[in-house]
mmCIF file of the N, C-alpha and C atoms, coordinates in Angstrom:
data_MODEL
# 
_entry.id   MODEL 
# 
loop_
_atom_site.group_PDB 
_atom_site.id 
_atom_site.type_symbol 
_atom_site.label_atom_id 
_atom_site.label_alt_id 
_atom_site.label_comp_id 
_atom_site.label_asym_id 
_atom_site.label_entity_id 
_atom_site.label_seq_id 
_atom_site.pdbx_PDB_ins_code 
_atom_site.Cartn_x 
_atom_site.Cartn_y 
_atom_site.Cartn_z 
_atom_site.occupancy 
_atom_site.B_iso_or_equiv 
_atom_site.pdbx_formal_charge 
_atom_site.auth_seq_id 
_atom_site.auth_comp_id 
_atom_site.auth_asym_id 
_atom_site.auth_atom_id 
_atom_site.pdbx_PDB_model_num 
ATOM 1   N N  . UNK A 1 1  ? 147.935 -59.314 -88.825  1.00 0.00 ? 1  UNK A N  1 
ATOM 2   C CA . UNK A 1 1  ? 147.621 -60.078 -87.628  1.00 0.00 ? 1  UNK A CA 1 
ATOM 3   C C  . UNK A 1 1  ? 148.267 -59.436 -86.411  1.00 0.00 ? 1  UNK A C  1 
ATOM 4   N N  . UNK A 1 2  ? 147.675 -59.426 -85.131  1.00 0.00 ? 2  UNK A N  1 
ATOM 5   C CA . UNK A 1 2  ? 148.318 -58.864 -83.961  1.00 0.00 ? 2  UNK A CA 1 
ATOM 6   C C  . UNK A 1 2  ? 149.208 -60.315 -83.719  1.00 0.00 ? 2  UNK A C  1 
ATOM 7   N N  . UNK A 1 3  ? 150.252 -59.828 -82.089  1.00 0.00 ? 3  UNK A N  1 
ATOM 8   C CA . UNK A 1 3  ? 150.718 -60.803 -82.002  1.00 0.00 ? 3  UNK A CA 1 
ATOM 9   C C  . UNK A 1 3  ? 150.220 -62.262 -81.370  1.00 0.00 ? 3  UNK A C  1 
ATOM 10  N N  . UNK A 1 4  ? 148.773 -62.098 -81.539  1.00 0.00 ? 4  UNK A N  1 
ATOM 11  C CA . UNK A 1 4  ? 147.918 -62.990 -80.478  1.00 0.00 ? 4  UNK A CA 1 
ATOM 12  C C  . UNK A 1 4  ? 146.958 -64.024 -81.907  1.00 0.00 ? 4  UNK A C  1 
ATOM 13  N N  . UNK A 1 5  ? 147.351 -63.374 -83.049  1.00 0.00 ? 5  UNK A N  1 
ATOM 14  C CA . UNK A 1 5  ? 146.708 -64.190 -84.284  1.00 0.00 ? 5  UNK A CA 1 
ATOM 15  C C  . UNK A 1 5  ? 144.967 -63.967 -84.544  1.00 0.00 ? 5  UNK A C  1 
ATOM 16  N N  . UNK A 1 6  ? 145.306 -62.370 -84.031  1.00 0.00 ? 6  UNK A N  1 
ATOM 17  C CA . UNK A 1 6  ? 143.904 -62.010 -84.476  1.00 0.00 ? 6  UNK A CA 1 
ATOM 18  C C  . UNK A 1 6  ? 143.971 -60.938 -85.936  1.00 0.00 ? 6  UNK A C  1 
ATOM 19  N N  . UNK A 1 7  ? 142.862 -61.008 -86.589  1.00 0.00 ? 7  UNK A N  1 
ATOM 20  C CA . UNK A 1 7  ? 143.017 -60.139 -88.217  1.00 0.00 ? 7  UNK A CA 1 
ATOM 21  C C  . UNK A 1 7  ? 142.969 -58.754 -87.373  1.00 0.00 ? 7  UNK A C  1 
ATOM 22  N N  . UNK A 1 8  ? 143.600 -57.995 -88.184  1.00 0.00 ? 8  UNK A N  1 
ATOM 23  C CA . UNK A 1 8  ? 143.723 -56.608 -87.592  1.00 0.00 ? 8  UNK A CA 1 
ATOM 24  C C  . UNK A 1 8  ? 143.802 -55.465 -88.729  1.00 0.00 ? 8  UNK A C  1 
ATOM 25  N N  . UNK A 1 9  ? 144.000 -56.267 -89.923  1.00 0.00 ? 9  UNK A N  1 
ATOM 26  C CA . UNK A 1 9  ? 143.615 -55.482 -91.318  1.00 0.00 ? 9  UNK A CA 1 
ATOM 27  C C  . UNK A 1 9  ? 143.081 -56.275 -91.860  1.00 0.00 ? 9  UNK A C  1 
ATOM 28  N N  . UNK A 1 10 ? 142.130 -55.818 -93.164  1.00 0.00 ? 10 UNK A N  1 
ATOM 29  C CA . UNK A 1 10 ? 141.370 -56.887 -94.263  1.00 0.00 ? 10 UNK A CA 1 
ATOM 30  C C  . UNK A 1 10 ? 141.332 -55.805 -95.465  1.00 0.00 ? 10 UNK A C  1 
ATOM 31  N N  . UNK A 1 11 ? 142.144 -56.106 -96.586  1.00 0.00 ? 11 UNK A N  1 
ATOM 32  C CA . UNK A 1 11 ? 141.775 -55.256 -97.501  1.00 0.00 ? 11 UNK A CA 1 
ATOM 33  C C  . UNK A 1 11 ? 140.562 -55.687 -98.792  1.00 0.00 ? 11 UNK A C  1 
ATOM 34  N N  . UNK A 1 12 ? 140.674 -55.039 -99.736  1.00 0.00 ? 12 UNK A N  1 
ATOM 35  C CA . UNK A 1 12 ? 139.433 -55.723 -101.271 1.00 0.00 ? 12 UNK A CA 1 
ATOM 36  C C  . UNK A 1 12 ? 140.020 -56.927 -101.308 1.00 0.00 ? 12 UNK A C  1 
ATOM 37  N N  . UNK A 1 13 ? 141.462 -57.521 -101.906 1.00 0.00 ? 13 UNK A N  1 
ATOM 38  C CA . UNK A 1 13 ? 141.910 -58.785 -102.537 1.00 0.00 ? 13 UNK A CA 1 
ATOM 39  C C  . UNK A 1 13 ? 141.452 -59.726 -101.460 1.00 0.00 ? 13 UNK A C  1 
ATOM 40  N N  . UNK A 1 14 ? 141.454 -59.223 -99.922  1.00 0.00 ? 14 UNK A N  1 
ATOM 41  C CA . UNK A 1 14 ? 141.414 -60.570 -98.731  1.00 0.00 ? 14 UNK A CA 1 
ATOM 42  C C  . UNK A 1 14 ? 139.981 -60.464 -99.536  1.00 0.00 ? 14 UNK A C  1 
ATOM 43  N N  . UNK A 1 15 ? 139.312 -59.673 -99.141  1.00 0.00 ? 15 UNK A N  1 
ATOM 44  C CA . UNK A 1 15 ? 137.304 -59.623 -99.345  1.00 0.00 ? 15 UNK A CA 1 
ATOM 45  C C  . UNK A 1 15 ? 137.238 -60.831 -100.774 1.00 0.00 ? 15 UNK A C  1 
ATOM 46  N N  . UNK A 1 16 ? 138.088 -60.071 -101.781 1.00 0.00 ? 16 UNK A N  1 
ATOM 47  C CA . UNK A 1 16 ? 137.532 -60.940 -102.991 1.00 0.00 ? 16 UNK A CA 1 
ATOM 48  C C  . UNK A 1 16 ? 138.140 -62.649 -102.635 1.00 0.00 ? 16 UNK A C  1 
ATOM 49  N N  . UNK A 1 17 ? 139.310 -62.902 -102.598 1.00 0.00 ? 17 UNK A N  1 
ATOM 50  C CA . UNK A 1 17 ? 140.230 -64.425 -102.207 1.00 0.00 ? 17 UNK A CA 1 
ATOM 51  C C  . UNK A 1 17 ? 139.432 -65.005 -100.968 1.00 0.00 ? 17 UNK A C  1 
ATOM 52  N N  . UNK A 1 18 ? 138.957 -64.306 -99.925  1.00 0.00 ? 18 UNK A N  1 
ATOM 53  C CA . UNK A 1 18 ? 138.441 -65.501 -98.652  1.00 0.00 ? 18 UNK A CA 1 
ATOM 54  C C  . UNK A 1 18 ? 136.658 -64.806 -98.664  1.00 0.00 ? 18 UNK A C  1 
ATOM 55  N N  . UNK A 1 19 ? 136.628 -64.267 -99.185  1.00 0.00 ? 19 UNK A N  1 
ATOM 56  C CA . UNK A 1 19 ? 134.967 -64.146 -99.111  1.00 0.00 ? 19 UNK A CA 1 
ATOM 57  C C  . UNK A 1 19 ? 134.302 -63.588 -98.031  1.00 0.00 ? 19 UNK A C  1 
ATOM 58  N N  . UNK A 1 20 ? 134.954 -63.191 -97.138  1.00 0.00 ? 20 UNK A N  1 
ATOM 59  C CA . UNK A 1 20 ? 134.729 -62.118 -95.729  1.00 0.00 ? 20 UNK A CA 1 
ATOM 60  C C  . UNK A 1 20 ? 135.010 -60.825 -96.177  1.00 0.00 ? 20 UNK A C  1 
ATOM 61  N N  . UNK A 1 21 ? 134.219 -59.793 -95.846  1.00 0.00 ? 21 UNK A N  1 
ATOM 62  C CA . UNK A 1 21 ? 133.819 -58.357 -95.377  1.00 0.00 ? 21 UNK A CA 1 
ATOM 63  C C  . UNK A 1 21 ? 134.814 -58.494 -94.518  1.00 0.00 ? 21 UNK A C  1 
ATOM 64  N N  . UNK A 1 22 ? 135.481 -57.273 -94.484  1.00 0.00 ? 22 UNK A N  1 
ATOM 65  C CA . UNK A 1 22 ? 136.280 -56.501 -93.675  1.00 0.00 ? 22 UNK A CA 1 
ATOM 66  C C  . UNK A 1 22 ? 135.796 -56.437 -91.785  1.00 0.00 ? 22 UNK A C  1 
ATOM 67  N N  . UNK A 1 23 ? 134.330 -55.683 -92.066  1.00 0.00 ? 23 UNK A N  1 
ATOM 68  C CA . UNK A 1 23 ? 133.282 -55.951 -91.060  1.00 0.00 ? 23 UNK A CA 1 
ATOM 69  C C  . UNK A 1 23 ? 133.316 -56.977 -90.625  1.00 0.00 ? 23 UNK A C  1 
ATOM 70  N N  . UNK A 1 24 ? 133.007 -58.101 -90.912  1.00 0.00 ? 24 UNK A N  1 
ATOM 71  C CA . UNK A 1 24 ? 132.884 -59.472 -90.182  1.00 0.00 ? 24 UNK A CA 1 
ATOM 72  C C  . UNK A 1 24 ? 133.938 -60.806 -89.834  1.00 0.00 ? 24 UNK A C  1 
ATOM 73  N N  . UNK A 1 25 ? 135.324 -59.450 -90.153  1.00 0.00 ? 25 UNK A N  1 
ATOM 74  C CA . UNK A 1 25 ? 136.930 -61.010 -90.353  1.00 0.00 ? 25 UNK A CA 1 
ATOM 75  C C  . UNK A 1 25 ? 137.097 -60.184 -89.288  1.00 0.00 ? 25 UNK A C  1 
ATOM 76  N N  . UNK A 1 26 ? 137.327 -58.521 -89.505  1.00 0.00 ? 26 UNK A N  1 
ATOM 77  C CA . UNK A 1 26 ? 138.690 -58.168 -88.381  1.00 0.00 ? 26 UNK A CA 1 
ATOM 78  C C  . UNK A 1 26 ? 138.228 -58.167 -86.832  1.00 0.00 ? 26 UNK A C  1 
ATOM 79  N N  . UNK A 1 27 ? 138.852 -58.832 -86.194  1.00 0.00 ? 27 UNK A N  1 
ATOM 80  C CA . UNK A 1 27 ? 138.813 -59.130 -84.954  1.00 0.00 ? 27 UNK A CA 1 
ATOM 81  C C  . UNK A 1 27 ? 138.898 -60.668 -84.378  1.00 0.00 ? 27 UNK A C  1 
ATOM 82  N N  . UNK A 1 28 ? 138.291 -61.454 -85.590  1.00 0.00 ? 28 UNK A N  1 
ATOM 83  C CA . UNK A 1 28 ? 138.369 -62.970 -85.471  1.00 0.00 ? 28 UNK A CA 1 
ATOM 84  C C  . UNK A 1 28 ? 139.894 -63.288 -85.577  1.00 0.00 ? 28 UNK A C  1 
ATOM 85  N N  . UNK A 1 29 ? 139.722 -64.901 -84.965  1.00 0.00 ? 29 UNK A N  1 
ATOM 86  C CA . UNK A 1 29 ? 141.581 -65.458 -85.317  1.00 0.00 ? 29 UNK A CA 1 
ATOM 87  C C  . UNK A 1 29 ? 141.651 -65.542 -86.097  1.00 0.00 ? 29 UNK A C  1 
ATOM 88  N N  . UNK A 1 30 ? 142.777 -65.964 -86.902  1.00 0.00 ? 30 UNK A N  1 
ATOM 89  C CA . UNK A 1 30 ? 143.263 -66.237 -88.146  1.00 0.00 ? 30 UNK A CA 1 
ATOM 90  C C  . UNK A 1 30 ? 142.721 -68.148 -88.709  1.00 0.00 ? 30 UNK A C  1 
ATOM 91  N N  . UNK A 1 31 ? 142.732 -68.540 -87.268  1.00 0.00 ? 31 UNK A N  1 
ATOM 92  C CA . UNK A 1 31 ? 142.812 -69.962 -87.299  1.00 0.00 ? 31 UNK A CA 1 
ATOM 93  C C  . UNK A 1 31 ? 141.694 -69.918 -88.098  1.00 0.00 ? 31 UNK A C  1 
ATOM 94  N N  . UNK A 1 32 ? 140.361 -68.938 -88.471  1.00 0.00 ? 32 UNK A N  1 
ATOM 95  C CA . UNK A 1 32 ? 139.255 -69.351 -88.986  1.00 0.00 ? 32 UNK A CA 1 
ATOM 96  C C  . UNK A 1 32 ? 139.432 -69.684 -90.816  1.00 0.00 ? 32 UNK A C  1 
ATOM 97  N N  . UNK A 1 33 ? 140.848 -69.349 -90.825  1.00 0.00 ? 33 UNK A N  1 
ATOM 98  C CA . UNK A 1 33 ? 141.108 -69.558 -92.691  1.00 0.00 ? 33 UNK A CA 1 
ATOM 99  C C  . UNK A 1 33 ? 141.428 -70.645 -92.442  1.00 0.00 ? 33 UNK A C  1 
ATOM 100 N N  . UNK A 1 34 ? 141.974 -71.411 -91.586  1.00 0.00 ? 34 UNK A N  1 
ATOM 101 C CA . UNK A 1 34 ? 142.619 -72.642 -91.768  1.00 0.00 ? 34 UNK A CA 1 
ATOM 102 C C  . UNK A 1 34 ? 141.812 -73.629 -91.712  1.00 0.00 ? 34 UNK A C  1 
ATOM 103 N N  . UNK A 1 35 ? 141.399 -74.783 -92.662  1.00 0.00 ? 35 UNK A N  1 
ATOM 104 C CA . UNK A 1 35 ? 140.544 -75.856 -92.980  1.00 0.00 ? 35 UNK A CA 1 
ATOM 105 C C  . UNK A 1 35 ? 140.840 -76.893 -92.188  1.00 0.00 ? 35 UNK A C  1 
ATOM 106 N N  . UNK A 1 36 ? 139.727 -77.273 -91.478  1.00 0.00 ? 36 UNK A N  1 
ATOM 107 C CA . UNK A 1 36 ? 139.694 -78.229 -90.220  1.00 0.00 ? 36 UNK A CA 1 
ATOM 108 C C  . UNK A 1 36 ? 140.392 -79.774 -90.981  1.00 0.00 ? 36 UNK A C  1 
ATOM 109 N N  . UNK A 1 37 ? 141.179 -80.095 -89.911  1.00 0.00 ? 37 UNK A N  1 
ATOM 110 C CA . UNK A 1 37 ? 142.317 -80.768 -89.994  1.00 0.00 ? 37 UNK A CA 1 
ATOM 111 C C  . UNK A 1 37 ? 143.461 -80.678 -90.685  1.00 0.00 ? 37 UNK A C  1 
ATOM 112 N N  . UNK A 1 38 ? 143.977 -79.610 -90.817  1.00 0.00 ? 38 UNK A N  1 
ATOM 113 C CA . UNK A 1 38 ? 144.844 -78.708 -91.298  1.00 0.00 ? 38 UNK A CA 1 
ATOM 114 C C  . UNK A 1 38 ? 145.835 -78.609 -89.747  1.00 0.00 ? 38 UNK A C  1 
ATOM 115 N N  . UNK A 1 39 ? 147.075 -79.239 -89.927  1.00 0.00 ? 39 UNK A N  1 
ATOM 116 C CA . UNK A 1 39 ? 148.094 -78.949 -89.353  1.00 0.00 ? 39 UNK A CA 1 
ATOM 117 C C  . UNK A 1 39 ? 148.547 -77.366 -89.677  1.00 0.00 ? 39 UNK A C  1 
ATOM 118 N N  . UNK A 1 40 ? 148.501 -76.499 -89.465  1.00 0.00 ? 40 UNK A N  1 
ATOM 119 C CA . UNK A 1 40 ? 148.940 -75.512 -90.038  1.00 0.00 ? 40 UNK A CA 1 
ATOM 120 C C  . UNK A 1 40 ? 149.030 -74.240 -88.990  1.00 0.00 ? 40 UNK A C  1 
ATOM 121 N N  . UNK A 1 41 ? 149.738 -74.688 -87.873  1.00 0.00 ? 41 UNK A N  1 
ATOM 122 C CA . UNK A 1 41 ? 149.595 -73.372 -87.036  1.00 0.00 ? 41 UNK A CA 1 
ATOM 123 C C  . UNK A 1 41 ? 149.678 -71.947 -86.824  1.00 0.00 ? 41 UNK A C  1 
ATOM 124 N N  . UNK A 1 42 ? 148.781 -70.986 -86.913  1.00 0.00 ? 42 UNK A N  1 
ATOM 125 C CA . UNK A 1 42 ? 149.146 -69.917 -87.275  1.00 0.00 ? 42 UNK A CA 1 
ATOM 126 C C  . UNK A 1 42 ? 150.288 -69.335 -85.621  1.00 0.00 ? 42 UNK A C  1 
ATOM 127 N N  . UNK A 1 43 ? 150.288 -70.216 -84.974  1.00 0.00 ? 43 UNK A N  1 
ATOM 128 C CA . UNK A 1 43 ? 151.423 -70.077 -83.843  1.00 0.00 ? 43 UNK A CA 1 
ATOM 129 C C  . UNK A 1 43 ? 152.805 -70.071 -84.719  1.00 0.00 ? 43 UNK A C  1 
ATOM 130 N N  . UNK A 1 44 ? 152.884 -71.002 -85.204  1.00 0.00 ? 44 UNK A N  1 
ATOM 131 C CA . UNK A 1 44 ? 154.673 -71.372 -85.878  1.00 0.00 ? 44 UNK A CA 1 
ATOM 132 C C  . UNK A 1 44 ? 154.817 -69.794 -86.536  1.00 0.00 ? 44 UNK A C  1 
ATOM 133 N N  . UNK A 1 45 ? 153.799 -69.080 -86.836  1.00 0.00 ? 45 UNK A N  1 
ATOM 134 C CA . UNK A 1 45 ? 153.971 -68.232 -88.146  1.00 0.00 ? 45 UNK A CA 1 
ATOM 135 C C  . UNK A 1 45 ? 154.131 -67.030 -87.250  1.00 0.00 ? 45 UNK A C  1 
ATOM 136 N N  . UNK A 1 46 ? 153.079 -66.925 -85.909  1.00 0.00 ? 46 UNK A N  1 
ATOM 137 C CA . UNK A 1 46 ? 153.653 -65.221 -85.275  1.00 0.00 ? 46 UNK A CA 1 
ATOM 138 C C  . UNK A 1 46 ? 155.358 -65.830 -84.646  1.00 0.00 ? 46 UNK A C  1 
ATOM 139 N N  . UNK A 1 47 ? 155.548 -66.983 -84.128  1.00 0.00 ? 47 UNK A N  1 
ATOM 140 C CA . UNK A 1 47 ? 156.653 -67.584 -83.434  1.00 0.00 ? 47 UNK A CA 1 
ATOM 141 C C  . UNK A 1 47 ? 157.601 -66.623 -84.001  1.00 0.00 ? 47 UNK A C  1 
ATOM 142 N N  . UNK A 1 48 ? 157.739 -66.931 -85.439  1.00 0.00 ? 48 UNK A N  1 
ATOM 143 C CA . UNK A 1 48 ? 158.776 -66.317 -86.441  1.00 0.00 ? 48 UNK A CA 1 
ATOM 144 C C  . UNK A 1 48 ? 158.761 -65.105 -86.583  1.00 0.00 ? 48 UNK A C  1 
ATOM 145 N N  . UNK A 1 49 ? 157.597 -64.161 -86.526  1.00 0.00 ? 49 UNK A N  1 
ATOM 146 C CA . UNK A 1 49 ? 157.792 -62.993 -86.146  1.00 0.00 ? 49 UNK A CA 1 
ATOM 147 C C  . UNK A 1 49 ? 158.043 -62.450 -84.899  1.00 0.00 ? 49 UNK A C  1 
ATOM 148 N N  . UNK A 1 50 ? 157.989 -63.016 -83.826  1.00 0.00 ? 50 UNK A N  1 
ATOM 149 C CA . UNK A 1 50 ? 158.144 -62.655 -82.666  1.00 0.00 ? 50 UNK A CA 1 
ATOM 150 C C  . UNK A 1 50 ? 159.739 -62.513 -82.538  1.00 0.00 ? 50 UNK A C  1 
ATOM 151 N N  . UNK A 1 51 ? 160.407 -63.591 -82.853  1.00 0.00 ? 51 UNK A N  1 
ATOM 152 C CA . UNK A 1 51 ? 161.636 -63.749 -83.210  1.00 0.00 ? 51 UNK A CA 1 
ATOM 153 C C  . UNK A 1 51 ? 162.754 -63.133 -84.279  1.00 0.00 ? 51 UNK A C  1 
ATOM 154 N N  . UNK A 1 52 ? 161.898 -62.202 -85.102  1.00 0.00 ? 52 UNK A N  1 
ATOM 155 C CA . UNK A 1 52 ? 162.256 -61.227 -85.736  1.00 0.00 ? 52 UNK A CA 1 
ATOM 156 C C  . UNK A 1 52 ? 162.803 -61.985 -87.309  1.00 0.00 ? 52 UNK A C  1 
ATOM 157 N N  . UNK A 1 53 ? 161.885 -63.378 -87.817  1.00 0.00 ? 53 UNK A N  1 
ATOM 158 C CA . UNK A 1 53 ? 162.303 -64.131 -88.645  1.00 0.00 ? 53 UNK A CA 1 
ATOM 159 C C  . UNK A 1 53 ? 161.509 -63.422 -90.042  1.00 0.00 ? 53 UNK A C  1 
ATOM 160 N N  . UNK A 1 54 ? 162.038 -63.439 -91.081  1.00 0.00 ? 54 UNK A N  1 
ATOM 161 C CA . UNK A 1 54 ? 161.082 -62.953 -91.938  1.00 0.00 ? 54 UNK A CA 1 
ATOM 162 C C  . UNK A 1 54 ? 160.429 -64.221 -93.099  1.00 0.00 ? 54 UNK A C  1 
ATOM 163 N N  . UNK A 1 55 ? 159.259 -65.008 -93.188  1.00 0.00 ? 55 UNK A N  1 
ATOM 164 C CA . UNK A 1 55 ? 158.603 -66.316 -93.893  1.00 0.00 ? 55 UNK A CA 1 
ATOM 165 C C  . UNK A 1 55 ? 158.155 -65.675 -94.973  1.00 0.00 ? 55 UNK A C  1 
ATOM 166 N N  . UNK A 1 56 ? 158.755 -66.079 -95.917  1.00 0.00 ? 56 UNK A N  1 
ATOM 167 C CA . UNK A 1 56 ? 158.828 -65.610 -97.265  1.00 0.00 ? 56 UNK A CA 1 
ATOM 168 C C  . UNK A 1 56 ? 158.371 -66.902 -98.381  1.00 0.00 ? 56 UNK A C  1 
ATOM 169 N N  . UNK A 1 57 ? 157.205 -66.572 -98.931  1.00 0.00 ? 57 UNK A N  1 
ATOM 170 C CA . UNK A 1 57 ? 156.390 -67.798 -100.157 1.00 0.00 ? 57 UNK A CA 1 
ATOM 171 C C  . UNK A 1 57 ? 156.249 -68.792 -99.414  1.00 0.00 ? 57 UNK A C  1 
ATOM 172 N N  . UNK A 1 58 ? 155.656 -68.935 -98.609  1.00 0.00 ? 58 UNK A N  1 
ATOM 173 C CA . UNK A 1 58 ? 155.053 -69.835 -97.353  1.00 0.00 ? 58 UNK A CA 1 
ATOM 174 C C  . UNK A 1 58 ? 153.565 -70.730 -98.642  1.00 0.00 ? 58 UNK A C  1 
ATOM 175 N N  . UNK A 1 59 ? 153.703 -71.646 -99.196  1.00 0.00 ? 59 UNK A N  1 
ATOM 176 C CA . UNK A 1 59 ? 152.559 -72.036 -99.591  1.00 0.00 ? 59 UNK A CA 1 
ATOM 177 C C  . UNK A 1 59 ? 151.842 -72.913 -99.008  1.00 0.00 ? 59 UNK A C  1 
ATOM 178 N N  . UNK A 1 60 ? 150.469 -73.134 -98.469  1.00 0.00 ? 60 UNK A N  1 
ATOM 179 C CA . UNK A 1 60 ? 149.639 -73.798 -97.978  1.00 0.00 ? 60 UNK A CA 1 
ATOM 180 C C  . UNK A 1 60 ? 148.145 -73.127 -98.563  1.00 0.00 ? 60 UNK A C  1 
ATOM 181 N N  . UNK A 1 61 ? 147.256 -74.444 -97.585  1.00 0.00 ? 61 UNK A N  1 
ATOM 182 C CA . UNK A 1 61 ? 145.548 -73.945 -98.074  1.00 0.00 ? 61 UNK A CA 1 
ATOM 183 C C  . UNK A 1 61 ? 145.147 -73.229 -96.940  1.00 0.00 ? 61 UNK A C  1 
ATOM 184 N N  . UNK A 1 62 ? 144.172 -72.376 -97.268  1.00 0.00 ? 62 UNK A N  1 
ATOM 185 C CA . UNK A 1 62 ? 142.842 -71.747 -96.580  1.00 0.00 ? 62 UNK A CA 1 
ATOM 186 C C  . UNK A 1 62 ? 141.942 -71.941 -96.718  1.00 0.00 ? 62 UNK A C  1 
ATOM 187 N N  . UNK A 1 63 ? 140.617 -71.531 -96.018  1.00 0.00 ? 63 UNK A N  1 
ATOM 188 C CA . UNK A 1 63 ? 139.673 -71.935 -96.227  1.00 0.00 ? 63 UNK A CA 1 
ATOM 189 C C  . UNK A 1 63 ? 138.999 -70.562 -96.591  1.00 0.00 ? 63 UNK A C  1 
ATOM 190 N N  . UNK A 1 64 ? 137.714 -70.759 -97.395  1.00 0.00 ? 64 UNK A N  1 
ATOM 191 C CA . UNK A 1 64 ? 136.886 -69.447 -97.801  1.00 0.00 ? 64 UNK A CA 1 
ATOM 192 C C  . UNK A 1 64 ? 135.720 -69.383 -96.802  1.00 0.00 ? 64 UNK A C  1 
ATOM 193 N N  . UNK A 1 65 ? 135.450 -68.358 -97.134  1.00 0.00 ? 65 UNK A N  1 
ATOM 194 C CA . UNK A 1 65 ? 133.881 -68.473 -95.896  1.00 0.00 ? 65 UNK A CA 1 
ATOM 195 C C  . UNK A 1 65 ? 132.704 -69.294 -96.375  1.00 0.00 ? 65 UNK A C  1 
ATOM 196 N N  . UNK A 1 66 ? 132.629 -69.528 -97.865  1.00 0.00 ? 66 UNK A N  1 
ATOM 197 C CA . UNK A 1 66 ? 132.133 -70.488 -97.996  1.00 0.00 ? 66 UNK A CA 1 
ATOM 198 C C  . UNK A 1 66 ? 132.548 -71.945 -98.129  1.00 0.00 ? 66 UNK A C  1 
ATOM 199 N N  . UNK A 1 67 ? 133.729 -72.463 -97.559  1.00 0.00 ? 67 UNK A N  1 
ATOM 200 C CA . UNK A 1 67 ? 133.859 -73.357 -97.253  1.00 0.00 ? 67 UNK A CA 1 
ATOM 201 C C  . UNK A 1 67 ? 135.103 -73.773 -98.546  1.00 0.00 ? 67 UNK A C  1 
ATOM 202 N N  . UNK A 1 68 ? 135.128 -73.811 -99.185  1.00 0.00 ? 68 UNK A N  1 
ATOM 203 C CA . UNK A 1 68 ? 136.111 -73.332 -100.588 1.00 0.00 ? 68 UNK A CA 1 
ATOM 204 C C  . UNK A 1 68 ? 137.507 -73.809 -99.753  1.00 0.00 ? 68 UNK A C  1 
ATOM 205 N N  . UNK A 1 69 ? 138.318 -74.712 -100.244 1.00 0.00 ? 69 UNK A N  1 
ATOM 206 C CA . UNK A 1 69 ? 139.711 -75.135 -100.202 1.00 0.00 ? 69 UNK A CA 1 
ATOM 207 C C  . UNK A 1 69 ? 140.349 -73.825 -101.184 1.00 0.00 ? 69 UNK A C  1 
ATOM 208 N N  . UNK A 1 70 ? 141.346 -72.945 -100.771 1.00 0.00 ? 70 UNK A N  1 
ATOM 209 C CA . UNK A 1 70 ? 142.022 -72.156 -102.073 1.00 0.00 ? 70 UNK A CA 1 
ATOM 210 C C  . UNK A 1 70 ? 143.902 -72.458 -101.394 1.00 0.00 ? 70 UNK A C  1 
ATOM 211 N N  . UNK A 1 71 ? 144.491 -72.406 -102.312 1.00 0.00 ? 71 UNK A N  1 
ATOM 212 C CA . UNK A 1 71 ? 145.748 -72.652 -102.112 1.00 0.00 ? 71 UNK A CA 1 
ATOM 213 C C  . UNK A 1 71 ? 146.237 -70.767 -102.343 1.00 0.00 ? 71 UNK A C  1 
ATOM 214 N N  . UNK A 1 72 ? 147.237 -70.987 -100.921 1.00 0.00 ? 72 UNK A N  1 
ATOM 215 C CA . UNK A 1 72 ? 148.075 -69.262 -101.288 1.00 0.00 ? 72 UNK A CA 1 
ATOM 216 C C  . UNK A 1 72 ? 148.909 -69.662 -100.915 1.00 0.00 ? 72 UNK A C  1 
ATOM 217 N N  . UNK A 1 73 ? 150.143 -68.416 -101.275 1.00 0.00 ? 73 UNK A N  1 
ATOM 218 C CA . UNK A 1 73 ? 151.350 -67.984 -100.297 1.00 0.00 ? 73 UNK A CA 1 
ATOM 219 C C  . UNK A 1 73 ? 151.453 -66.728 -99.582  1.00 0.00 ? 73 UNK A C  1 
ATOM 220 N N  . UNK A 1 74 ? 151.849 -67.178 -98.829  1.00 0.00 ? 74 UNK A N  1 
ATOM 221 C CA . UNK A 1 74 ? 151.824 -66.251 -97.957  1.00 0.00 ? 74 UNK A CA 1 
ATOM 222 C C  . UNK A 1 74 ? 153.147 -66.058 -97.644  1.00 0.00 ? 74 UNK A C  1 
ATOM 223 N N  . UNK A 1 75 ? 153.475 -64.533 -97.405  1.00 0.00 ? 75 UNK A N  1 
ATOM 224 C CA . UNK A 1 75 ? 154.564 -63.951 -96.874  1.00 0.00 ? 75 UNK A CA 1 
ATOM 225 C C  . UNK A 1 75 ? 154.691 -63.015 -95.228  1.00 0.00 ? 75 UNK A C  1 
ATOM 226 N N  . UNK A 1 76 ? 155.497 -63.203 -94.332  1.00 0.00 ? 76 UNK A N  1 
ATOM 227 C CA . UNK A 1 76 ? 154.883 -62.178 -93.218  1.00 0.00 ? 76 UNK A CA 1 
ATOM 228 C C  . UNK A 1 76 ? 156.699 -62.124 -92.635  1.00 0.00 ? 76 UNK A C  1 
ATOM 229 N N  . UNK A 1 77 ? 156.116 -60.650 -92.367  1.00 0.00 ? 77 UNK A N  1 
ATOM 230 C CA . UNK A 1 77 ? 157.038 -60.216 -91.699  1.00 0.00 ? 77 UNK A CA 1 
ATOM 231 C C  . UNK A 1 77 ? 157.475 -59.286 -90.354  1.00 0.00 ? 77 UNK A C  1 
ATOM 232 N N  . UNK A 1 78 ? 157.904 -59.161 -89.555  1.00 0.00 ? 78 UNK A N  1 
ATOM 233 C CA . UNK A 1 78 ? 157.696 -58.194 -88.525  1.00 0.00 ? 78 UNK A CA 1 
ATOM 234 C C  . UNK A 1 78 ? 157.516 -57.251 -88.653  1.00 0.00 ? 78 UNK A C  1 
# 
């Protein structure tokens, strides 16, 4: 993700786990994994990198491109 919460890489596992082409994620926000009404700001998450924090087994849901609830963790770091 850049620091503005846009995709800026997409590898095979994202393609196979969220169901987006590389082609058609990178450049979108991130907010588009997150399932509507989902508290889940992908702000709190660059915050912490901006701040030089490292979020380690972060578990919450995403959403798939077909619409698909999937549960991950996520890790990010500066």
């Amino acid at each position: 993700l850049s620091l503005e919460g846009h995709i800026t890489s997409w590898n095979k596992g994202a393609e196979t786990l969220y169901g987006y082409q590389s082609s058609e994620i990178i450049g979108e926000h991130a907010s588009i994994l997150i399932p509507e009404g989902k508290d889940d700001s992908i702000d709190n998450i660059i915050s912490k990198v901006k701040n030089n924090e490292k979020l380690d087994q972060y578990e919450t849901i995403r959403k798939r491109k077909d619409g698909q609830i999937t549960r991950v963790t996520v890790s990010v770091s500066p």
